[in-house]
C-alpha positions in Angstrom: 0.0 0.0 0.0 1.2 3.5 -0.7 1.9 6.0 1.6 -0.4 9.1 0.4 2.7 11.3 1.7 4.8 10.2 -1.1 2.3 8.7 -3.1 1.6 12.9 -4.2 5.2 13.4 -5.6 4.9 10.3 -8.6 4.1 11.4 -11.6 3.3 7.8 -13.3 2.7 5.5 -10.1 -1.1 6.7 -8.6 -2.0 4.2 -6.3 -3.1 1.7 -9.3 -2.9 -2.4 -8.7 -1.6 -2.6 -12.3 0.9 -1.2 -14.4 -0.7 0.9 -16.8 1.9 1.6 -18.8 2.6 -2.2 -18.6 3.5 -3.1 -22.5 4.6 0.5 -23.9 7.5 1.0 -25.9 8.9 3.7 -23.5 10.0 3.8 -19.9 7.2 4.3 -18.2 6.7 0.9 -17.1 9.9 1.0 -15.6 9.2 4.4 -13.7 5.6 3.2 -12.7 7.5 0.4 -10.8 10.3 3.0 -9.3 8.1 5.1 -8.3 5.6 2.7 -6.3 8.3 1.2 -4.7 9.2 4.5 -3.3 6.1 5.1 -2.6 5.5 2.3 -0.5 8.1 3.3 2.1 9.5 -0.1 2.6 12.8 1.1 0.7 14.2 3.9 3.7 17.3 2.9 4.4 18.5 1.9 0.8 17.0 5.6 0.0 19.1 7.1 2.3 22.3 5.0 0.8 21.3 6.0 -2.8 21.5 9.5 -1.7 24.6 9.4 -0.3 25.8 8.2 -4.2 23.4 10.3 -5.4 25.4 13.9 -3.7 28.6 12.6 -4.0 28.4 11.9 -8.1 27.6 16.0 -7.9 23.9 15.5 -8.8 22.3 16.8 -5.2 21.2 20.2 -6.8 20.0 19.1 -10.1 16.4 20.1 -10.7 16.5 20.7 -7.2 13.3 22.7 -7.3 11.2 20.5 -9.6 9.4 18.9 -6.7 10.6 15.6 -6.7 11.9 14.2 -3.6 15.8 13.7 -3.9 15.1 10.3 -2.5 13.0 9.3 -5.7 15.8 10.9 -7.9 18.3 9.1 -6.3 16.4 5.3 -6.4 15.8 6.1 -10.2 19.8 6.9 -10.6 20.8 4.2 -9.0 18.3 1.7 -10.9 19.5 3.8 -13.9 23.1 3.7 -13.0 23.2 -0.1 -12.9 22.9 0.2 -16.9 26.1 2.3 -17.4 29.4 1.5 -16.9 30.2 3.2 -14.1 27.9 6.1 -12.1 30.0 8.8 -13.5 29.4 7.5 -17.0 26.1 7.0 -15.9 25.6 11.0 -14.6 24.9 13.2 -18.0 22.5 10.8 -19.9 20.9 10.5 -16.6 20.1 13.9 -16.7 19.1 14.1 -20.3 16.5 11.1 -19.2 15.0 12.6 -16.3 14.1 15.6 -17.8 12.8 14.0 -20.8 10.2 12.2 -18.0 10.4 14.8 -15.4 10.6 18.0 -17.4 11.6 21.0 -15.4 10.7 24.3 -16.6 12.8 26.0 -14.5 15.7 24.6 -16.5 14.3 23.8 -20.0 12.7 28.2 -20.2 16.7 29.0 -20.6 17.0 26.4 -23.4 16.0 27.9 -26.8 15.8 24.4 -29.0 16.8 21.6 -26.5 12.8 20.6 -24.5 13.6 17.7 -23.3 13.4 15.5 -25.7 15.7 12.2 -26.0 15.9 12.7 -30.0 17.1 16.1 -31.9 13.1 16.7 -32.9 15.0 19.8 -34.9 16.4 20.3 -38.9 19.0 22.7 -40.4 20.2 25.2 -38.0 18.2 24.8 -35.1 19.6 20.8 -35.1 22.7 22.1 -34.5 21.7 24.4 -31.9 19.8 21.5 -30.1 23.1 19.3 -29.9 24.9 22.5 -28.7 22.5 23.1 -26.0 22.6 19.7 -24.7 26.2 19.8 -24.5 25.4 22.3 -22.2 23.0 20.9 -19.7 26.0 18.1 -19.3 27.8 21.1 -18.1 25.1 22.5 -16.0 25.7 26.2 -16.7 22.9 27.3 -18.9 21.1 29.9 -17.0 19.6 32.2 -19.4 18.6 32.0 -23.0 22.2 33.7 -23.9 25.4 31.1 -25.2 26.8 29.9 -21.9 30.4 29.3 -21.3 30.2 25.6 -21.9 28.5 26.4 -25.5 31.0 29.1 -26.3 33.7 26.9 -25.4 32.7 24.0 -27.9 32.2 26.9 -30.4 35.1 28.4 -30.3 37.4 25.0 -30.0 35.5 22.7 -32.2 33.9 25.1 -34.9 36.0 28.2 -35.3 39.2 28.2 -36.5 41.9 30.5 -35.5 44.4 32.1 -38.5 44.3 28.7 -40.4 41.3 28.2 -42.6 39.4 31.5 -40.9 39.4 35.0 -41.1 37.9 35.9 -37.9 38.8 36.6 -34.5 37.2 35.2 -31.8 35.3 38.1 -30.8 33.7 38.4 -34.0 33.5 34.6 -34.6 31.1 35.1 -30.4 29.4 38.1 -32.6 28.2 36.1 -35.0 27.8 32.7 -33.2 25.2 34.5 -30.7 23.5 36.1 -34.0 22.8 32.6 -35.5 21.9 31.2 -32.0 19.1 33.9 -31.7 18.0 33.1 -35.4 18.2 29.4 -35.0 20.2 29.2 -37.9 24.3 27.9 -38.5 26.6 28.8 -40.8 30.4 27.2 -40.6 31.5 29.8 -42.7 30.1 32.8 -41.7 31.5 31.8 -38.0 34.8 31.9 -39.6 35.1 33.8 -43.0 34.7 37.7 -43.2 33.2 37.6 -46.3 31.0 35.1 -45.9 27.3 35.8 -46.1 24.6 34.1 -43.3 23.3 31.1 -44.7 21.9 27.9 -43.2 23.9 24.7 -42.9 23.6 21.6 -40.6 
């Protein structure tokens, strides 16, 4: 039997006798079962162990504010974890998978293309965009709907190219990288070329 305490933070588990999700292509079987076996109570002191894992990977203040109990976030790493290689390995698509179940708006309003989904739902310029910002919630620093450092830094040391093939300094290859960013649209060569005119590219 649930305990009507916890029973209010599941978002798949309500109470049923059956799993309603039982025979779905996603994972919402799987976190119908998590989350009733967290609701049940019975599970306190391997909680509090998952937690412990759960703080020390550096997760603790990850959609802290989204309402789920850290105990239920840390059962669903750790069932998650056991997947992965290692926990570290296990940490950033962990992450991307929460949200994609658990979205957070708090987080996902400073993401212009990236909404939580597990598949780049994007095309042309936007795509790239998407894989950019989800480089960036591995690095937990987008805060606002500007670049962040982590995106600027894969920018400017994966896509621009200093004195060799480009023409640009850096500051106007970040000029022109937070122009497409707003547009939604990418261009490898106006990042990089002077005279190259704003065009869309994947």
């Amino acid at each position: 039997m649930a305990d009507n305490e916890l029973l209010k933070y599941c978002h798949y588990y309500k109470g049923e006798d059956t799993n309603p999700f039982d025979g779905e292509a996603d994972d919402r079987n799987m976190l119908w079962f998590y989350e009733q076996c967290f609701a049940s109570g019975k599970n306190k002191d391997s909680i509090a162990e998952y937690i412990v894992e759960y703080e020390a990977i550096g997760l603790g203040s990850f959609s802290a504010d989204d309402g789920v109990p850290i105990g239920l976030k840390a059962l669903l790493f750790n069932r998650y974890a056991k997947t992965s290689f290692s926990m570290l390995s296990a940490k950033n698509p962990f992450k991307e998978f929460y949200l994609h179940y658990y979205p957070n708006e708090s987080i996902l309003k400073n993401y212009r293309y990236y909404k939580g989904e597990k598949m780049n739902p994007q095309n042309d310029g936007q795509s790239f965009w998407w894989r950019v910002e989800h480089y960036a919630l591995d690095a937990d620093d987008k805060t606002d709907l500007n670049l962040s450092p982590k995106m600027l830094e894969y920018i400017k040391h994966r896509m621009w190219h200093d004195g060799d093939f480009g023409t640009t300094t850096w500051e106007e290859a970040k000029a022109r990288a937070e122009e497409m960013y707003e547009k939604g649209t990418w261009s490898h060569d106006y990042l990089n070329r002077r005279d190259a005119v704003l065009t869309d590219e994947d």
